[in-house]
MITORZA-683730 format. One line per 2 residues: their letters; for each residue x, y, z of N, C-alpha, C. Coordinates in Angstrom, 3 decimals. Layout:
! MITORZA-683730
a = X/Y/Z/X/Y/Z/X/Y/Z ~ ...
END
This chain:
! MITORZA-683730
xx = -98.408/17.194/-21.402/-98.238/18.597/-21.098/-99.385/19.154/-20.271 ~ -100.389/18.558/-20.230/-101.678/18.986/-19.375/-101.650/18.507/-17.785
xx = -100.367/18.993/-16.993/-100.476/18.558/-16.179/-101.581/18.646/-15.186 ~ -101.832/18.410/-13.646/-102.795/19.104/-13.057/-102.495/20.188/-12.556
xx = -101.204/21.308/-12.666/-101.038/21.914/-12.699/-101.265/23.318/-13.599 ~ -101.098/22.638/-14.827/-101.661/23.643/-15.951/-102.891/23.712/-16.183
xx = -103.311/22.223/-15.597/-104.971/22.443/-16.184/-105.665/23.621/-14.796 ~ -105.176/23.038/-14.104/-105.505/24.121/-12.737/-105.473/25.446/-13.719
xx = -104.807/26.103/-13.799/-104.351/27.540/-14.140/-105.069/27.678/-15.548 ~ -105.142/26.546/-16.295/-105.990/26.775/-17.179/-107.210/27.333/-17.612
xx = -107.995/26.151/-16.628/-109.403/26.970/-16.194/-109.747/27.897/-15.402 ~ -108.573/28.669/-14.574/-109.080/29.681/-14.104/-108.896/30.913/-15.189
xx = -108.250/30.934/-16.245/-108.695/31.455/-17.435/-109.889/31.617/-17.817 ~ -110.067/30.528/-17.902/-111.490/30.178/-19.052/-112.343/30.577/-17.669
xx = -112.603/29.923/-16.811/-113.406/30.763/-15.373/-113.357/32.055/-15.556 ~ -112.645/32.750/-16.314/-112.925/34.474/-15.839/-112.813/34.650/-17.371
xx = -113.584/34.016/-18.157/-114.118/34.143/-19.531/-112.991/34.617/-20.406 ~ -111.537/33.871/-20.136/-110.897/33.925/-21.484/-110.193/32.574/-22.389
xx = -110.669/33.072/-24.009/-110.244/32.154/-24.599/-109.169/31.637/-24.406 ~ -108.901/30.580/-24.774/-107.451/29.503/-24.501/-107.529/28.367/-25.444
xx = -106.621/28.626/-26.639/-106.330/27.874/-27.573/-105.457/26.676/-27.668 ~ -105.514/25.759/-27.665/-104.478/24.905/-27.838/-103.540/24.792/-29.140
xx = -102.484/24.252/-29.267/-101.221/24.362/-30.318/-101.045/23.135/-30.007 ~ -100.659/22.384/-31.443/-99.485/20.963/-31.250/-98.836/21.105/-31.934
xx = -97.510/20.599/-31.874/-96.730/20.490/-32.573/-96.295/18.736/-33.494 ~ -96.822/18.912/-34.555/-96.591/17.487/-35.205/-95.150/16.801/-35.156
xx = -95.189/15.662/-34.424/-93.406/15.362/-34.150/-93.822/14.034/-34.858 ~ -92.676/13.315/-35.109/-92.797/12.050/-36.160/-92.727/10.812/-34.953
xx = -93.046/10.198/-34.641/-92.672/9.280/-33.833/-93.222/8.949/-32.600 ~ -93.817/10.686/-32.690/-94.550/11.196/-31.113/-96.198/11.163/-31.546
xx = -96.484/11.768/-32.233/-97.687/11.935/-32.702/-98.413/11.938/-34.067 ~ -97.450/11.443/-34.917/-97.512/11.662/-36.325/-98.693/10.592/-36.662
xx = -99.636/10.448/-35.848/-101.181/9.960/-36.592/-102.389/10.361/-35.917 ~ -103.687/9.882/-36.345/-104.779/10.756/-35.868/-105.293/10.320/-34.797
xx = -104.749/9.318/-34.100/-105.219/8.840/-32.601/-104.619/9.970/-31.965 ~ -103.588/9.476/-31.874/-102.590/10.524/-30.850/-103.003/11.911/-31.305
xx = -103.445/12.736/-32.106/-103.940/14.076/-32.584/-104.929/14.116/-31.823 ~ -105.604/13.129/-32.090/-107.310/13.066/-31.883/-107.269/12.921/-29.999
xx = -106.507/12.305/-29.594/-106.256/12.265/-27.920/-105.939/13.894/-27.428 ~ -105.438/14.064/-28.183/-104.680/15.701/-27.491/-105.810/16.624/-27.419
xx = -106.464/16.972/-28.762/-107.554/17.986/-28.705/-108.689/17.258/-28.332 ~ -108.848/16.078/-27.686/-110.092/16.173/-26.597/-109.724/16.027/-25.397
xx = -108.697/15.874/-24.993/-108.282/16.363/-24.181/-108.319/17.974/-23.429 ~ -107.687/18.758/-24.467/-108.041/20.236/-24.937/-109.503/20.330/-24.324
xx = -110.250/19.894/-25.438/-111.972/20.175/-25.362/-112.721/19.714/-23.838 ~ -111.921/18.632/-22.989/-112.365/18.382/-22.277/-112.121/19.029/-20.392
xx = -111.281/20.709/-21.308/-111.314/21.483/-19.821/-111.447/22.928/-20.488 ~ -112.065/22.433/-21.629/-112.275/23.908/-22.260/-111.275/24.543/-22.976
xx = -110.457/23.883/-23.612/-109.320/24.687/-24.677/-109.695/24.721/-25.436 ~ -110.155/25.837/-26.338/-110.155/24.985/-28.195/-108.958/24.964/-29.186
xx = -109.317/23.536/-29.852/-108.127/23.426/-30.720/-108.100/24.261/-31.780 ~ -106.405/24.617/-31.837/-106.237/25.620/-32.838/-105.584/25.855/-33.922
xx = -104.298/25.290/-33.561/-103.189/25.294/-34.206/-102.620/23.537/-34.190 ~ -102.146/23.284/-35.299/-101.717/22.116/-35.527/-100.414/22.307/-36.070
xx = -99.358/22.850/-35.596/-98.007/23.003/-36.856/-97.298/21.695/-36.876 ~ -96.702/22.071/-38.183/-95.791/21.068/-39.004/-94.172/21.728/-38.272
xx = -93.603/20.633/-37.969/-92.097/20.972/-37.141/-91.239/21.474/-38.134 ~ -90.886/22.606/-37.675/-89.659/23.615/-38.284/-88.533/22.999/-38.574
xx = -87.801/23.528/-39.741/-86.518/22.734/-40.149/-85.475/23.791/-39.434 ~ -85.333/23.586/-38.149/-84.341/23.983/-37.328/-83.688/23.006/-37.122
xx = -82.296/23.129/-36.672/-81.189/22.479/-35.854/-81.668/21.595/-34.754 ~ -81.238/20.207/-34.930/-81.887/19.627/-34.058/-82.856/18.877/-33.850
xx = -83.876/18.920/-35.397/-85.205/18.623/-34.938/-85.609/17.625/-36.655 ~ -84.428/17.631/-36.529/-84.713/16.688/-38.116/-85.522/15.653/-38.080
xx = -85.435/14.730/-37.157/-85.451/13.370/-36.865/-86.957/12.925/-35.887 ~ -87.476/14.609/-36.080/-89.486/14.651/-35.599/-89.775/15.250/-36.950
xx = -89.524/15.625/-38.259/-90.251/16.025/-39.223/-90.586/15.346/-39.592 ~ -91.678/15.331/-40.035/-92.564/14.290/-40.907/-92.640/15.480/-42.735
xx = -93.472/14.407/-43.685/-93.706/14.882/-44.521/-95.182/15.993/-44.298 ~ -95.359/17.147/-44.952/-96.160/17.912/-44.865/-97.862/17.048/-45.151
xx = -97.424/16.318/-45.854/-98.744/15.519/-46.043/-99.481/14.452/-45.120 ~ -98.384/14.562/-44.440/-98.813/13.578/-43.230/-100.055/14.476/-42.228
xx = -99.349/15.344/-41.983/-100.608/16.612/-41.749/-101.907/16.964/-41.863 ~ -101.968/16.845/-43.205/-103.422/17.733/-44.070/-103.387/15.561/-44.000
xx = -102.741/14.655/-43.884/-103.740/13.519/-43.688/-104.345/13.326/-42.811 ~ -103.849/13.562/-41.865/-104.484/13.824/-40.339/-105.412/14.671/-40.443
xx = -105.392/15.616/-40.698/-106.549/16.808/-40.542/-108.012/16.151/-41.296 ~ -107.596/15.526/-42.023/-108.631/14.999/-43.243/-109.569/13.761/-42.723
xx = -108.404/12.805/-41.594/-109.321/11.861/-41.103/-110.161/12.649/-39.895 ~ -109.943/13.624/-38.935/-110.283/14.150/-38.002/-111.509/14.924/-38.582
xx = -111.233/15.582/-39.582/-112.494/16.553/-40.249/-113.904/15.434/-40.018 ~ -114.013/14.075/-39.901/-115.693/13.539/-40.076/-116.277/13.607/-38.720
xx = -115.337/13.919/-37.538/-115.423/13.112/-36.322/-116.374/14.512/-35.645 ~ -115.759/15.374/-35.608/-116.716/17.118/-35.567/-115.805/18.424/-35.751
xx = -116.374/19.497/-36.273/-115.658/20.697/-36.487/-115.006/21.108/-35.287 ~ -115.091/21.099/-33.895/-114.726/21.075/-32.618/-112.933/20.575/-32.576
xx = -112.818/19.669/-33.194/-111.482/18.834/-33.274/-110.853/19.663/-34.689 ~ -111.376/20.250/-35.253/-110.413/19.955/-36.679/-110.065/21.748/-36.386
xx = -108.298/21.196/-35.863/-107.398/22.541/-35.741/-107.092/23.040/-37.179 ~ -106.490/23.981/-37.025/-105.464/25.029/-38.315/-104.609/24.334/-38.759
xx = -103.834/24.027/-39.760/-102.869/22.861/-39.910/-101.894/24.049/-40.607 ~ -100.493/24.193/-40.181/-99.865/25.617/-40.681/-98.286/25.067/-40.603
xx = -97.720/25.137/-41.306/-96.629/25.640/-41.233/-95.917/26.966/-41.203 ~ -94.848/27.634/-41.420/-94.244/28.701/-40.905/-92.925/28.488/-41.765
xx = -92.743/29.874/-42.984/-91.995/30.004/-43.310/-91.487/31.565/-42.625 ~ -89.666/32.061/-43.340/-89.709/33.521/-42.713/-90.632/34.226/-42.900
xx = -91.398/34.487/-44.095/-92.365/34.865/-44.734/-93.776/35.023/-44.081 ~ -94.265/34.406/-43.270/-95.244/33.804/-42.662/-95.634/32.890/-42.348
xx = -96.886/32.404/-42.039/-97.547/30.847/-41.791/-98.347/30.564/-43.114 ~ -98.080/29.392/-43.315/-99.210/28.964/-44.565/-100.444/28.177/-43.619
xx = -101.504/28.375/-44.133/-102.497/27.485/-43.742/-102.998/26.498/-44.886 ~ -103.312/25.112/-44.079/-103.575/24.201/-45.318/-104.719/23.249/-44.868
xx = -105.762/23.434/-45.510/-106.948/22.936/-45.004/-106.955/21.628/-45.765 ~ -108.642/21.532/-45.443/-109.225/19.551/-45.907/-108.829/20.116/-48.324
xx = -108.058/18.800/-48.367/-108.311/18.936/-50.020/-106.785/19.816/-50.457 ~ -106.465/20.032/-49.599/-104.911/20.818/-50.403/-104.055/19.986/-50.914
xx = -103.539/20.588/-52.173/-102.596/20.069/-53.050/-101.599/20.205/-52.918 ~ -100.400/19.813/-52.448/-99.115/20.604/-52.298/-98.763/20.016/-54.260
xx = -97.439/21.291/-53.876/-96.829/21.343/-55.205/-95.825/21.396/-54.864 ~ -94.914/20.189/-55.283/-93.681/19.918/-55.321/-92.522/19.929/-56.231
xx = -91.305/20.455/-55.447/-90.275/20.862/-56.470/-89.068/20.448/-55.798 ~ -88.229/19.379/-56.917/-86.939/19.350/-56.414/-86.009/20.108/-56.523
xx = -85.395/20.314/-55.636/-83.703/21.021/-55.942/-82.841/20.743/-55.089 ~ -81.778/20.401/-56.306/-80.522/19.499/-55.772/-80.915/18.712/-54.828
xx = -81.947/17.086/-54.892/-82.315/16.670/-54.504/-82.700/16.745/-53.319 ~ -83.431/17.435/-52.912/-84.124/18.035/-52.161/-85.125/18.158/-52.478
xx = -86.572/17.977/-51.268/-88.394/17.978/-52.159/-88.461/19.360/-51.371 ~ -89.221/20.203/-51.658/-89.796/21.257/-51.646/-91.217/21.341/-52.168
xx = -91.770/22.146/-50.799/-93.034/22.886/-51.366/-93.485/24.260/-52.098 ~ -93.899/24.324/-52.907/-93.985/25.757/-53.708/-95.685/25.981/-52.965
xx = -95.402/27.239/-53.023/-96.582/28.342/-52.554/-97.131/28.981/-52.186 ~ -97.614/29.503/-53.037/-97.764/31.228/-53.059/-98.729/31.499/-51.256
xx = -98.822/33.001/-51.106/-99.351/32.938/-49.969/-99.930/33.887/-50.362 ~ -100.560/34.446/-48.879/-101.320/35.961/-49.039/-101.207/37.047/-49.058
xx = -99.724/36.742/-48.308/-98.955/38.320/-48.336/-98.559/38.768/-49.716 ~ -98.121/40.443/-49.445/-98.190/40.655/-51.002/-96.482/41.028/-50.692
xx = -95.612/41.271/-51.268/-94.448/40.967/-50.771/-93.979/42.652/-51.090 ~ -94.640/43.349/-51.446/-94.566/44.906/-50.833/-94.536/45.414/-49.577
xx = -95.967/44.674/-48.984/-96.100/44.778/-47.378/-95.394/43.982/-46.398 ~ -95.051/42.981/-47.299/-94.138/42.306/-46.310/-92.607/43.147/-46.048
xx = -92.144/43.631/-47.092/-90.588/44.591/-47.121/-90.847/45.878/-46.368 ~ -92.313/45.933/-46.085/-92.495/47.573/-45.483/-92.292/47.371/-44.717
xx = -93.129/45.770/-43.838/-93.668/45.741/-42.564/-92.287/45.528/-41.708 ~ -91.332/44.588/-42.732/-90.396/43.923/-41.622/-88.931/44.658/-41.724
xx = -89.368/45.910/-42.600/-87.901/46.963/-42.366/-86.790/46.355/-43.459 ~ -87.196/45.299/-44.447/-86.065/44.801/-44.828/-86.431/45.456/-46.229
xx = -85.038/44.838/-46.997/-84.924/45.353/-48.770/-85.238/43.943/-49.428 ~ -85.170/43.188/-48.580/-85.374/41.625/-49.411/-86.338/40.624/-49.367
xx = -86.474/39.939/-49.700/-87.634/38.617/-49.324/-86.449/37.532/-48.240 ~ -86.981/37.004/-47.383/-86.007/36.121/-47.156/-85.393/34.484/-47.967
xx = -84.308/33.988/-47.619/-83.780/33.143/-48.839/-85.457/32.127/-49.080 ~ -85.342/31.407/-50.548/-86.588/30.579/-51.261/-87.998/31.442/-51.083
xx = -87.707/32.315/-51.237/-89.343/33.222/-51.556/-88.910/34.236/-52.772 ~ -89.912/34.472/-53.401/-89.792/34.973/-54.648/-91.242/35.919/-54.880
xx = -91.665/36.665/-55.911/-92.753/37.028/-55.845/-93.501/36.916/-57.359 ~ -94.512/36.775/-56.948/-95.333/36.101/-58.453/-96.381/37.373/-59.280
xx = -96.529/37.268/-60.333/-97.212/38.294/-61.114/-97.900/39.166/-60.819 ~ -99.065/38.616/-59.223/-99.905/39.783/-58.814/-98.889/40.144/-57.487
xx = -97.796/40.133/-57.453/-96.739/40.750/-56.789/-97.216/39.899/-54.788 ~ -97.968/38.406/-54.672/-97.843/37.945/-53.684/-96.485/36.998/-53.308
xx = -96.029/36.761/-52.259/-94.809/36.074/-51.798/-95.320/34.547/-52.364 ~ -93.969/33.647/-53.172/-94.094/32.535/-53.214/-92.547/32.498/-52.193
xx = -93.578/30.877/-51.399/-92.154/30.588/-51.160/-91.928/29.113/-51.088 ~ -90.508/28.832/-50.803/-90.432/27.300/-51.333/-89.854/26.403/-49.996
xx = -90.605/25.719/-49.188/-90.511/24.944/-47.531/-90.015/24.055/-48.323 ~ -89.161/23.509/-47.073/-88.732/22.027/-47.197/-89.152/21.406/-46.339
xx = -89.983/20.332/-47.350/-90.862/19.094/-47.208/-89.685/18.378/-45.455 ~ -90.187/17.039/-44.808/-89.934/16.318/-43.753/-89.371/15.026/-44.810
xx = -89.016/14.232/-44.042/-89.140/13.090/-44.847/-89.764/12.275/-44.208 ~ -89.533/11.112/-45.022/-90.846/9.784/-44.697/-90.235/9.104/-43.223
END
């Protein structure tokens, strides 16, 4: 994706002093280990992007067959974390709800239903502000809200 085209246009960004973040998207097959991670954001670093975002691929239509498991992720992130803080992006998924962020040491918590793996967990939003912010009366479907009234919600895991 870094053609010499983009990188052209890139740095004339960063030439007139603005940030420019890089994003990947974790695909299974494509990049689902820490070479290929580790190639991209120095790549990035090496015209001045910083790495930022690392997402886990959305369970949309279409895209089954690049999900990986969520843990494949925070494994990656975990081997990249010794190499320098420079490399070690945001690792996030994206429910309706929001983005979760999942750093070095996270636990996922897993839940089946109707055989199906799922991730449970809670986030930061408080699910008051979330019904204010987004005009709605509801949480969207697998989110729920927990005692100190923050959004849980429940992703579905990739498979192996």
């Amino acid at each position: 994706e870094l053609t010499a085209d983009v990188v052209r246009a890139l740095r004339r960004f960063i030439e007139r002093g603005i940030m420019v973040r890089g994003q990947v998207t974790l695909l299974k097959g494509v990049n689902d280990n820490v070479r290929a991670i580790k190639e991209v954001y120095e790549a990035f670093a090496s015209i001045g992007v910083a790495p930022y975002y690392l997402y886990h691929c959305l369970p949309v239509v279409g895209a089954k067959h690049f999900r990986t498991r969520v843990q494949t992720g925070l494994d990656i992130i975990e081997q990249l974390a010794p190499l320098t803080g420079a490399l070690a992006p945001h690792y996030v998924y994206v429910t309706p709800a929001g983005k979760h962020r999942l750093g070095r040491g996270t636990e996922l918590d897993y839940l089946d239903i109707g055989g199906k793996r799922y991730i449970r967990a809670v986030t930061p939003y408080l699910a008051a502000d979330f019904l204010r912010y987004s005009n709605s009366e509801h949480l969207p479907p697998r989110h729920s809200v927990d005692e100190q009234g923050r959004i849980v919600s429940l992703y579905p895991d990739g498979e192996d």
